[in-house]
N, C-alpha and C positions, 0 to 999 in steps of 0.2 A: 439644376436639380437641388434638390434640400439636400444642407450639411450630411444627415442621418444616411441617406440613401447614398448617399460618395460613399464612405465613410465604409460602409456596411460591403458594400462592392469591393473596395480596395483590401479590405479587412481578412473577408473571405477568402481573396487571391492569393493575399499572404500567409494567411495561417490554414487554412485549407488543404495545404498540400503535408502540412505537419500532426494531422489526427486523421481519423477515418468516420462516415458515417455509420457503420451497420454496427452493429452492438454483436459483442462474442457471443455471448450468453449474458439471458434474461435473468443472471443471481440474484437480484434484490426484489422477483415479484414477489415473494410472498410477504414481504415485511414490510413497516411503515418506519417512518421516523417519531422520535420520541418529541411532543409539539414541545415540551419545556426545553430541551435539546437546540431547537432551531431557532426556538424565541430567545435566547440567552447565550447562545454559541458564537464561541468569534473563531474565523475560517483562518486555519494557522497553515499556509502554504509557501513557504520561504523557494520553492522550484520556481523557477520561470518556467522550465519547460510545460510541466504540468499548466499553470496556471495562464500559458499562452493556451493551451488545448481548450482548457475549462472556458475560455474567455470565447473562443471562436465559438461553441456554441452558444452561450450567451448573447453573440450575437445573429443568432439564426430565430426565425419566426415561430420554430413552433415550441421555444422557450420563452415562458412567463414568469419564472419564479423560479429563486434560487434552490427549491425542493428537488426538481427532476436534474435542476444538474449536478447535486451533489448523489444522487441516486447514478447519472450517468459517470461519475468520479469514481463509483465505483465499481461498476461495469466494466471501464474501460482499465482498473487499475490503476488508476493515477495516486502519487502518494500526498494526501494532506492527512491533517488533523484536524479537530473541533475543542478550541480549549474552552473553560467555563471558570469564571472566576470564585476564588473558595466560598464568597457568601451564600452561591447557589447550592453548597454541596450539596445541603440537606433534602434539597428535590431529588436527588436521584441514588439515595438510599435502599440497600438492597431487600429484599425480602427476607426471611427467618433463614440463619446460619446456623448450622448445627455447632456443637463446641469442639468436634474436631476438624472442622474445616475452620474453624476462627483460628485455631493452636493450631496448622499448618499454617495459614496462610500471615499472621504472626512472625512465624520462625523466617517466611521466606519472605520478607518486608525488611530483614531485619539487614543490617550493612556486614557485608562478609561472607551471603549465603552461597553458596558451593555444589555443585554436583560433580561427581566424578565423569568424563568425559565419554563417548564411542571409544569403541576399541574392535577392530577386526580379526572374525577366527575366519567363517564363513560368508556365502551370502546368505543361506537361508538363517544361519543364527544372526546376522548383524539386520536381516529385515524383519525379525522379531523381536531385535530392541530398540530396534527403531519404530519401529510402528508402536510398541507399546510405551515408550518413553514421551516419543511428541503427542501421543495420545494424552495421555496422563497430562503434558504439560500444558496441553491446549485447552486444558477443562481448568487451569489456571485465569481466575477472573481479567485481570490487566494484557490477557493474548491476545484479546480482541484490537486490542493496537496495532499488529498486525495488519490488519485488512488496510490503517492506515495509511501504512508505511508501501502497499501497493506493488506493482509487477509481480515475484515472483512470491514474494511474501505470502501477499494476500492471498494467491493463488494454494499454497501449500496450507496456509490454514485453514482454508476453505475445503481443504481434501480432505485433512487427517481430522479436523475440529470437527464438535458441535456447533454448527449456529454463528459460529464468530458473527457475521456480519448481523443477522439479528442483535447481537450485542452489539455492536460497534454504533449499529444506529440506533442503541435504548440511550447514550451516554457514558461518562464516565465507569471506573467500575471502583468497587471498594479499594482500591490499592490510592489512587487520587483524592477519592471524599472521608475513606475513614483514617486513611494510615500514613496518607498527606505526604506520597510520593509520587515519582512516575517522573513527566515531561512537561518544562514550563518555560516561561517568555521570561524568564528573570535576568537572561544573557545579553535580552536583546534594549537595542536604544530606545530609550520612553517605555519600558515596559509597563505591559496592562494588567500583569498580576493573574494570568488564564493559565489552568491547568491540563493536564490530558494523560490517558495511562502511554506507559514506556515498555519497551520489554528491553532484557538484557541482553548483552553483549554475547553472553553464555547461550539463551535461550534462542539466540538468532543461529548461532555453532550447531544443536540440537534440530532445528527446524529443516536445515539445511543437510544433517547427517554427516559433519564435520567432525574428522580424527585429525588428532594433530599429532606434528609431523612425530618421527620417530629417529633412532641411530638409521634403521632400515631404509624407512620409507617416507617421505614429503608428504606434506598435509594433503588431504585427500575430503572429497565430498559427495553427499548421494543425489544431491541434486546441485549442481552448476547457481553458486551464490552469484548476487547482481554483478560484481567489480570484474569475474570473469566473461558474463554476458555482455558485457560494456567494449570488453576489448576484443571478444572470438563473432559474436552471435549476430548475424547480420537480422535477424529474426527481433532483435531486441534494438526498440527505439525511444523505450521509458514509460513504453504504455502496451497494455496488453491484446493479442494478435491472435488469428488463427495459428499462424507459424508457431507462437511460443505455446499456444493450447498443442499441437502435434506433439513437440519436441516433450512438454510437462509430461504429457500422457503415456509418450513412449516411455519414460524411464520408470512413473509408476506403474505399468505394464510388468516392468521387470522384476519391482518390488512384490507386486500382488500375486503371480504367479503361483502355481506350484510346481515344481519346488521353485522356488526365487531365484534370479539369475542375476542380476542390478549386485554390481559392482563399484566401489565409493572409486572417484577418479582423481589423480593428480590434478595441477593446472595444465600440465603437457597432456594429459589423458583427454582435458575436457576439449581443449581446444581443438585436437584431432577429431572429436565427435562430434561437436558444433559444428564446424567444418565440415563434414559431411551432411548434418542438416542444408549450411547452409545454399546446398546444389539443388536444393528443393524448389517446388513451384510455388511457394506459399511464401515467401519474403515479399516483405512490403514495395511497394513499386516504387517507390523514394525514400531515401534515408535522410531525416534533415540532417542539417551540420548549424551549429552554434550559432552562425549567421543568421541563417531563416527566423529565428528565435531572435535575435536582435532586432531583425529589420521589424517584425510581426509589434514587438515592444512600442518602436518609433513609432509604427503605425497610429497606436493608444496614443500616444502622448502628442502627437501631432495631430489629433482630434482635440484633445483638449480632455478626454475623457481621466479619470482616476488609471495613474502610471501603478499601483499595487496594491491586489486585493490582501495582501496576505495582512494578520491580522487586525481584518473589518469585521465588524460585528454582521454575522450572518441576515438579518432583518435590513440590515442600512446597501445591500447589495439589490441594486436595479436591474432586473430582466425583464426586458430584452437591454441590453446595454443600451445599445446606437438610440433607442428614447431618450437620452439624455442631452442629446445633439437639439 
């Protein structure tokens, strides 16, 4: 048999069992990708995990181009980025800024910016400063990072935001091109000098409906951040599921209610709640483990094929992969 056709077979067996085919939800039909975006973008994916997933369909037939799979990256919630280096910035320049969104957005660029944290009386008063704080903070230009950063992320800013992923796929947003912050390769060995928007440390606290701890009470959250889904959530395997769509849904269930009943929970609180998700019929039929992701790796490299995509210039990536065989 031809190199390509082993290769594709063994490919499949191994990384196959580590994504799913059927798509959760259709989120990106209504939106295109920005073409300066794709012609100039280098694919910043430092996960193996993710980037084993993105690859096994790369190598399936009815992927031509690396467009639909960065459209199914985000579908399935996988977390990358798309950096662009600063010469580009000026393609993707915003449209007219009024002079109080410049003098906000200014103050909040600036090193040392601050907001005051959650704080718990009720649920129905703590689900009205939550809803109107992450509201507010998602109409923040560089949120759309967000949708990058993938799993649970993406998923909450896709509830409470505008648009984020229309953003996410127009480019960069003013925080990167005008004010020359955000997220960049400057850490990494041979850096290429690509940038991408960031969000904070603070605004991920906020997304997530994060009070910290107290004399009283241990930090607490409105929605189960990823490092607890890592260790309770049999539902979570770094990419997004019907299981994790039930469980999201239930809690903002609790939030939108009237009156509100979503209560922010310890790590003991989540872990007991997960835990009872996870007696569910909706958990994945396999959970990989760190191996499968190794062996899938080997696979790549013992074709002979490119050992990492992570930042390759989006244009220079070959779909269907196994063509190169």
């Amino acid at each position: 048999d031809h190199p390509a056709t082993l290769f594709k077979a063994a490919f499949k067996e191994k990384a196959g069992k580590l994504t799913y085919t059927d798509v959760v939800f259709d989120i990106t039909k209504d939106y295109e990708w920005d073409v300066n975006f794709i012609n100039l973008g280098v694919l910043h994916i430092p996960s193996w995990r993710s980037q084993i997933r993105l690859r096994y369909f790369a190598n399936c037939e009815n992927y031509r181009h690396i467009i639909p799979l960065l459209t199914l990256a985000i579908q399935h919630r996988l977390p990358f980025q798309i950096g662009i280096h600063a010469k580009d910035f000026h393609l993707f320049e915003p449209g007219q800024i009024s002079h109080i969104d410049r003098e906000l957005l200014s103050v909040m660029y600036k090193p040392g910016f601050y907001e005051a944290p959650f704080v718990f009386q009720s649920s129905a008063a703590f689900a009205d400063s939550y809803r109107g704080k992450v509201g507010d903070m998602l109409r923040r230009p560089h949120t759309r990072a967000f949708i990058g950063m993938g799993g649970p992320y993406s998923w909450l800013a896709e509830r409470w935001g505008v648009n984020p992923i229309a953003d996410f796929m127009s480019g960069p947003s003013i925080q990167v091109t005008r004010h020359f912050r955000g997220g960049n390769d400057s850490a990494e060995k041979n850096a290429l000098g690509i940038h991408w928007d960031q969000v904070s440390s603070q605004e991920t606290d906020f997304l997530f409906g994060h009070i910290p701890a107290t004399k009283q009470y241990p930090e607490r959250w409105l929605y189960p951040p990823e490092h607890i889904l890592d260790e309770w959530c049999d539902h979570w395997t770094g990419e997004w599921n019907a299981g994790m769509e039930a469980i999201f849904l239930c809690i903002t269930s609790k939030i939108t209610r009237s009156p509100p009943t979503a209560v922010p929970l310890s790590r003991k609180g989540w872990e007991a709640d997960l835990r009872s998700h996870n007696r569910g019929n909706k958990a994945p039929a396999y959970k990989p483990e760190e191996e499968d992701f190794t062996d899938a790796k080997e696979g790549l490299q013992a074709a002979g094929l490119p050992v990492d995509w992570n930042r390759q210039k989006l244009t220079a990536i070959i779909v269907p992969e196994y063509t190169i065989l």
